[in-house]
C-alpha positions as CSV (number, residue, x, y, z in Angstrom):
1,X,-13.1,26.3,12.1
2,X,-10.1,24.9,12.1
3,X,-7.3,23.0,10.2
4,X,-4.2,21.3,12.0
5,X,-1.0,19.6,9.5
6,X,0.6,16.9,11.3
7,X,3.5,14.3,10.2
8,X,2.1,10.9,9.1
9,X,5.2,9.2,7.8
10,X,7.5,8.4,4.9
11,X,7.3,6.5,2.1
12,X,9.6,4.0,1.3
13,X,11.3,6.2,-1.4
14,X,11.4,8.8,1.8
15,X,9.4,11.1,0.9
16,X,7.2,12.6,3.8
17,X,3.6,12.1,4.0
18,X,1.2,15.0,5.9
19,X,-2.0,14.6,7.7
20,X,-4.7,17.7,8.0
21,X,-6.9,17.4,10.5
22,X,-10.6,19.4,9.8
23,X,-12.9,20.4,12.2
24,X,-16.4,22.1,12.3
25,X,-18.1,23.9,14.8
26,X,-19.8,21.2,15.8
27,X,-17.0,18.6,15.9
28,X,-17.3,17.0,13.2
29,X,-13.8,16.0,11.9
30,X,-11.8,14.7,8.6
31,X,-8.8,13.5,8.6
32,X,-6.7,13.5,5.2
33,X,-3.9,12.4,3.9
34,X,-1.6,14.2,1.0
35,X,-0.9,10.6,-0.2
36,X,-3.7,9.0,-2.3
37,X,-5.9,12.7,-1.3
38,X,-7.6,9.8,1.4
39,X,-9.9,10.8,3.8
40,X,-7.9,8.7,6.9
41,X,-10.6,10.1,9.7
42,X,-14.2,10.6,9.8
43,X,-15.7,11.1,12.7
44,X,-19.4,12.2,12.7
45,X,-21.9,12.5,15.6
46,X,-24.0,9.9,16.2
47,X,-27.7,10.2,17.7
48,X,-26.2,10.3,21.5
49,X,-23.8,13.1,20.4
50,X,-20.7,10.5,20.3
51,X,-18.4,11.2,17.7
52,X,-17.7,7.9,15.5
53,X,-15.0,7.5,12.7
54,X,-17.3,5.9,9.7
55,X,-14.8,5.1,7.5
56,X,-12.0,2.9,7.3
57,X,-8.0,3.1,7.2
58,X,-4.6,2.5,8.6
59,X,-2.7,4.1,10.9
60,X,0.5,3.1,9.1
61,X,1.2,5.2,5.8
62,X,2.9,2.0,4.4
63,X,-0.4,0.0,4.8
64,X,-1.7,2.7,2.2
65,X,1.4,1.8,-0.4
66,X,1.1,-2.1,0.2
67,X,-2.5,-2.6,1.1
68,X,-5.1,-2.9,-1.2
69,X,-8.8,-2.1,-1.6
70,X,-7.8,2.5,-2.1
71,X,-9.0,2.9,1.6
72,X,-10.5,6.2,1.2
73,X,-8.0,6.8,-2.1
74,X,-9.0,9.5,-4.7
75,X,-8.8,7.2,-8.1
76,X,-8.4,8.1,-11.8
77,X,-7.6,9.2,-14.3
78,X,-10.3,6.6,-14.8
79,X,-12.5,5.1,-11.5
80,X,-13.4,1.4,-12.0
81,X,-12.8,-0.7,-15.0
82,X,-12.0,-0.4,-18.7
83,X,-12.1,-4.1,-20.2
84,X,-8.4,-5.4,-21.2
85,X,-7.2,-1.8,-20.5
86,X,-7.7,-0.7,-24.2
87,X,-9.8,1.7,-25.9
88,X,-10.0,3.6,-28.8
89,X,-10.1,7.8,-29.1
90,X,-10.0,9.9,-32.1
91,X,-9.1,6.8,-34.0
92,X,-6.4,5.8,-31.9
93,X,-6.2,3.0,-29.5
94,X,-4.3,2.7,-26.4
95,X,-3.3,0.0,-23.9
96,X,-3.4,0.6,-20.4
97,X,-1.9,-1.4,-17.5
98,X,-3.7,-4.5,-16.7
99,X,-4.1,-4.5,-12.9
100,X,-7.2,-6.3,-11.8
101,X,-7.5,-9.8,-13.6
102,X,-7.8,-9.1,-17.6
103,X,-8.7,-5.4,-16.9
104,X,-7.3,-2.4,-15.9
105,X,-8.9,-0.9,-12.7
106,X,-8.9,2.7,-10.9
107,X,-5.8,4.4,-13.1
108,X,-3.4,1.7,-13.5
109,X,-0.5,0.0,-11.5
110,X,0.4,4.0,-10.6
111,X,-2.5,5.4,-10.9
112,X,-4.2,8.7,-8.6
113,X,-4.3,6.6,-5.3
114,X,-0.1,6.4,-5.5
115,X,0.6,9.6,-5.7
116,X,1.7,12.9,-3.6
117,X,-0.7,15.5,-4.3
118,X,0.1,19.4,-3.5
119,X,-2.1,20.1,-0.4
120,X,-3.3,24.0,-0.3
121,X,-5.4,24.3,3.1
122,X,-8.0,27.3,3.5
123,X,-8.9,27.8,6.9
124,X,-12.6,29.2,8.0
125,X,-16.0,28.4,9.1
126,X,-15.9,25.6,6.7
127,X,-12.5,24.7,6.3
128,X,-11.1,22.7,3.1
129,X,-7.8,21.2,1.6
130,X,-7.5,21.2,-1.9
131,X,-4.9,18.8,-3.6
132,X,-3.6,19.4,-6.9
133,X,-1.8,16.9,-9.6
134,X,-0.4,17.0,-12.6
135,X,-1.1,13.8,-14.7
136,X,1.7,14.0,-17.9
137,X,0.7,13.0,-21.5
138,X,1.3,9.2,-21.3
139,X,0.8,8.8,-17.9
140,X,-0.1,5.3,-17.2
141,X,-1.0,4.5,-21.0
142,X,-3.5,7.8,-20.8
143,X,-3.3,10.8,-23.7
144,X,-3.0,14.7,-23.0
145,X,-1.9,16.5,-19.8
146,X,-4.4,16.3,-17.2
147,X,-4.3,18.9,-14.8
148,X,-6.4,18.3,-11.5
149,X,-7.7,19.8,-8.1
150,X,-9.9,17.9,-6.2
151,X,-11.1,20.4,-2.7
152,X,-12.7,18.8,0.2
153,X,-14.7,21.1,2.7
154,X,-16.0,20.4,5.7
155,X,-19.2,22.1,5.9
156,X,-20.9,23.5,8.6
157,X,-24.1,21.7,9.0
158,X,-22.2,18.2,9.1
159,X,-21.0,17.5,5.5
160,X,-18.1,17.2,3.6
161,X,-18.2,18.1,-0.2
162,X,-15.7,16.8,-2.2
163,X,-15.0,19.0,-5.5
164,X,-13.4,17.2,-8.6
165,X,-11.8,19.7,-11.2
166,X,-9.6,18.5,-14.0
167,X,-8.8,20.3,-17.4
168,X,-6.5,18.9,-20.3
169,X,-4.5,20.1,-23.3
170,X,-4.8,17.5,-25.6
171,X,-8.6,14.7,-25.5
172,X,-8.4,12.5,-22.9
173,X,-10.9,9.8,-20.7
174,X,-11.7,11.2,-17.3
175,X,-13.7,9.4,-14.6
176,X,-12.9,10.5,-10.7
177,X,-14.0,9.4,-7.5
178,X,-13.5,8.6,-3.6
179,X,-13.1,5.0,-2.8
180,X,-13.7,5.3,1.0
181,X,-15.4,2.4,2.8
182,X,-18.2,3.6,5.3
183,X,-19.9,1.8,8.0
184,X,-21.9,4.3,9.9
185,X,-21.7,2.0,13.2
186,X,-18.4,2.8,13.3
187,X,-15.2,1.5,11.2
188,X,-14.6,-1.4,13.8
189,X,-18.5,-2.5,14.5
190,X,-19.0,-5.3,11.8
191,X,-20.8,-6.1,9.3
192,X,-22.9,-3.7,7.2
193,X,-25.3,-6.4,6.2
194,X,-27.9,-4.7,8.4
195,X,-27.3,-1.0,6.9
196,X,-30.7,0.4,5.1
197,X,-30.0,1.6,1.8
198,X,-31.8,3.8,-0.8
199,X,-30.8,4.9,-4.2
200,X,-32.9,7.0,-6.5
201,X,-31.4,4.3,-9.4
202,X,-33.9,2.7,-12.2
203,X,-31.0,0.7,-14.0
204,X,-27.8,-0.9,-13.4
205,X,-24.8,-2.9,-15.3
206,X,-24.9,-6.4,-14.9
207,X,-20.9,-7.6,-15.3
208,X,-19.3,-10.8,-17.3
209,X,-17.1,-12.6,-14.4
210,X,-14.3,-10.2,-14.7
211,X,-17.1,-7.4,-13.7
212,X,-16.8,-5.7,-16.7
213,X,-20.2,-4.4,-18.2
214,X,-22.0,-6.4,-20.6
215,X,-23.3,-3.1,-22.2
216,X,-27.0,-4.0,-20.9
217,X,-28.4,-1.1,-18.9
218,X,-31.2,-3.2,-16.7
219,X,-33.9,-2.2,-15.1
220,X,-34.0,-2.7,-11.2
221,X,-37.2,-3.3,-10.5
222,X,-37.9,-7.3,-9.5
223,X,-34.4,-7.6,-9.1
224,X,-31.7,-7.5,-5.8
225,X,-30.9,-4.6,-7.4
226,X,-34.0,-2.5,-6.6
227,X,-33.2,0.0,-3.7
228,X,-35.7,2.1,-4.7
229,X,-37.8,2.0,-1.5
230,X,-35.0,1.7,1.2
231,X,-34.0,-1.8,2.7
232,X,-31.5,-3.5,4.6
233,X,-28.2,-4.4,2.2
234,X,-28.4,-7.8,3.5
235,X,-31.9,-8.4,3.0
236,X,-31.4,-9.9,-1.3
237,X,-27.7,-10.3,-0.6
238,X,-27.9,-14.6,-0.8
239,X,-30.2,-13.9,-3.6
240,X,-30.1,-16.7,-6.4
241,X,-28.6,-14.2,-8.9
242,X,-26.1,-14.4,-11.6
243,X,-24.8,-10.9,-11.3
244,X,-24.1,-10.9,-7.5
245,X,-22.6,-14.3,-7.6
246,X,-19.9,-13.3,-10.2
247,X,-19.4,-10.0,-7.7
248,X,-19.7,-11.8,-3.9
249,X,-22.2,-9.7,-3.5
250,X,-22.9,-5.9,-4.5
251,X,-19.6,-4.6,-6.8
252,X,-22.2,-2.9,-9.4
253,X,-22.9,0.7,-11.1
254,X,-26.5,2.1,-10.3
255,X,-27.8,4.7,-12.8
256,X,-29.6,7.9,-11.6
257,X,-32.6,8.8,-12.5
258,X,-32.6,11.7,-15.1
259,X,-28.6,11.6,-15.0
260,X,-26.0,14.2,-14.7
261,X,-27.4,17.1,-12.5
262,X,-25.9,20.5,-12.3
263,X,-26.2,20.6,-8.8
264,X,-25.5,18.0,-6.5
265,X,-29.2,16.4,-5.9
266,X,-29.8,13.6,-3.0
267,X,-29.3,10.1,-4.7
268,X,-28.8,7.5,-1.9
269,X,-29.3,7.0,1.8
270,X,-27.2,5.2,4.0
271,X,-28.8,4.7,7.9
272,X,-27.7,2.7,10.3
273,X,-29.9,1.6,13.4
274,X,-27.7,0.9,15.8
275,X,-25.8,4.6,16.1
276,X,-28.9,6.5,14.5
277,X,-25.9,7.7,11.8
278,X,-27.9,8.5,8.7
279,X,-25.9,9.4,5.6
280,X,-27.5,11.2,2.8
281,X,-25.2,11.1,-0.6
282,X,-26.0,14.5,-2.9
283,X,-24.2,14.4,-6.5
284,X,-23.5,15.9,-9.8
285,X,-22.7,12.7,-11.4
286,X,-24.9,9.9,-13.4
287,X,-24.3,6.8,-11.3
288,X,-22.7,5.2,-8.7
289,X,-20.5,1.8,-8.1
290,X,-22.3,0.3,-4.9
291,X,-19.2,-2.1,-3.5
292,X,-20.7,-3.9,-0.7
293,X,-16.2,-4.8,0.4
294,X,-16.6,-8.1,-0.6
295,X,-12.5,-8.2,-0.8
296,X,-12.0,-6.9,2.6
297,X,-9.8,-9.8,3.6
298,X,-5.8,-9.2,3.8
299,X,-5.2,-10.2,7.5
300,X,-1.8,-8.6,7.0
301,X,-2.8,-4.7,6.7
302,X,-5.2,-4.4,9.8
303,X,-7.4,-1.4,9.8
304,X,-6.7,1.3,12.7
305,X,-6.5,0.5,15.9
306,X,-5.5,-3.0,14.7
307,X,-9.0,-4.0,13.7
308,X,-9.0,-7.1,11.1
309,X,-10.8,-7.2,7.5
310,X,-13.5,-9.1,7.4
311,X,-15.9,-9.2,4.5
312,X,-18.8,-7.3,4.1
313,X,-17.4,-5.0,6.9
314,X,-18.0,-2.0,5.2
315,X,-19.1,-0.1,1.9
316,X,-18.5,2.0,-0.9
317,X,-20.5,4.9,-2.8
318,X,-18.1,5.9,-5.4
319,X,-20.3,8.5,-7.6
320,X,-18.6,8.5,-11.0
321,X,-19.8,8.0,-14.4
322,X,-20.5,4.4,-16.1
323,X,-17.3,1.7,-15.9
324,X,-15.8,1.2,-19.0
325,X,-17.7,3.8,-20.7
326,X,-15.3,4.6,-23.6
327,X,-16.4,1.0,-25.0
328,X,-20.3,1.3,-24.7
329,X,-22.0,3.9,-27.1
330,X,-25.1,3.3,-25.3
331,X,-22.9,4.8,-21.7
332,X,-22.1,8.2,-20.6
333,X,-19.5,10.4,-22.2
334,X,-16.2,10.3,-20.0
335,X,-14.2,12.2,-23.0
336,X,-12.8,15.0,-21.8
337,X,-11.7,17.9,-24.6
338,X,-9.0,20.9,-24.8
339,X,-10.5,24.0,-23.3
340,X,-13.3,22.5,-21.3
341,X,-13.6,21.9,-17.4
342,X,-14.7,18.5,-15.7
343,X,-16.3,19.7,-13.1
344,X,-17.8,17.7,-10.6
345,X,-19.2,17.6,-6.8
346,X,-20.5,14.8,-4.4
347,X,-21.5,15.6,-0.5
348,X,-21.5,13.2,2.1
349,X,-24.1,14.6,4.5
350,X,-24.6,13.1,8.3
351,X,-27.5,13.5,10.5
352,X,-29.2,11.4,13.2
353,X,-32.4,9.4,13.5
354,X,-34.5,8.6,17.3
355,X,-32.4,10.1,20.2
């Protein structure tokens, strides 16, 4: 319905960072940046018609280049971890930057989430932004040209679709995803201990202490890691249990059932009692990295409105293929070749529960 570009700020090389402001018919609204493609604003309806911004942020575009955590970043080339940043392809094997203890983690020291991407807005009854990117051969330790659009549109029944497209000239690892942390009481209502959660996932990857897969797909049933029938995320969250201990809770991939759709499918719920906010996460992609923001914690970049981190004050559903895939035989294919299209698509859609 509508589309508004405002200034957000400069970074400290000067260059000017834009915010586009998206709005639906029924007032739905996303707020993105051309830095990092993050979704800054999201403010959805909740079951008393009050619109509430479920995601979190800054307000400060220099918060985004010295903060951490990719508050609502678009990541890559590869989302999550690849042990020791190496791997090999086609008989080569490449280093990558290490960022995140031994491993390297979402892209590298530069990787998608520090970038200016080209922002092309369509206007209409469901208006989108696309951003565009060209990743050179070498970027960040990474083979081939990558060439990428990523489109998000706000739809008109309360939804936003995010559209990942990347093609390359020369074979290349590709893994994309949102890192934006929701908490469907609103960004600044605590903890999201008490958030109900389902995910149509039979398996997941239990991590070494670095939280790099140990190559083990396990089953979820009898374990904290069963959200097959929906339940509260704090309800196994003190579990006695290896895997969350080496995490501080929930930093985990969850395998779909059946895989790789070619549609987006619904593959987790997300409700929360106290706004009636129910989010309902449709996907092309294999699995998702539940992160239940166990590092949420820098008391120097405050969250909008000058709301401190805290722990557990939020959550991520990054949809995305397995972590450190290129090393596991047994994991899905993030290999990329000349002359073929990545091509992926996760909605976020919002509703209401009770009145």
């Amino acid at each position: 319905m509508s589309i508004q570009k405002q200034h957000f700020g400069f970074l400290p090389n000067g260059t000017a960072v834009s915010r586009y402001i998206l709005q639906n018919k029924n007032g739905m609204t996303v707020a993105l940046l051309d830095y990092a493609g993050a979704i800054q604003q999201l403010l959805v309806p909740d079951r008393k018609g009050r619109l509430v911004d479920v995601v979190g942020g800054y307000d400060n575009i220099l918060d985004y280049v010295y903060g951490d955590g990719y508050q609502g970043s678009l990541v890559g080339r590869i989302g999550n971890r690849i042990k020791e940043g190496k791997f090999t392809l086609d008989g080569k094997t490449y280093t990558l930057a290490v960022n995140n203890g031994p491993n390297h983690l979402h892209g590298g020291i530069e990787g998608f989430s520090s970038k200016i991407w080209t922002a092309t807005p369509h206007d209409g009854e469901e208006p989108s932004l696309s951003l565009s990117l060209v990743s050179p051969d070498g970027d960040e330790g990474y083979p081939g040209t990558l060439s990428v659009t990523v489109t998000y549109t706000l739809m008109a029944e309360n939804a936003l679709a995010i559209r990942y497209v990347a093609t390359t000239d020369r074979t290349t690892i590709v893994n994309l995803t949102n890192h934006s942390y929701f908490n469907l009481g609103g960004f600044a209502s605590g903890k999201i201990l008490e958030h109900e959660l389902w995910l149509d996932a039979d398996t997941y990857l239990p991590t070494d202490d670095t939280l790099i897969p140990t190559g083990e797909l396990r089953a979820v049933k009898g374990t904290p890691f069963d959200f097959t029938a929906p339940k509260t995320v704090g309800r196994d969250f003190f579990a006695d249990d290896v895997d969350l201990k080496n995490a501080g809770g929930y930093d985990h991939c969850f395998n779909f059932v059946g895989g790789e759709q070619p549609t987006p499918v619904p593959r987790a719920v997300l409700y929360c009692a106290q706004s009636g906010i129910e989010m309902t996460t449709k996907t092309t992609l294999p699995a998702v990295q539940f992160y239940s923001g166990n590092f949420l914690n820098n008391p120097d970049h405050p969250f909008k409105g000058g709301y401190p981190q805290a722990l557990q004050n939020a959550l991520c559903l990054e949809t995305q293929k397995m972590p450190d895939s290129i090393n596991h035989d047994n994991f899905t294919d993030v290999r990329l070749f000349p002359g073929e299209a990545y091509d992926h698509t996760t909605v976020y859609a919002f509703g209401v529960r009770g009145k």
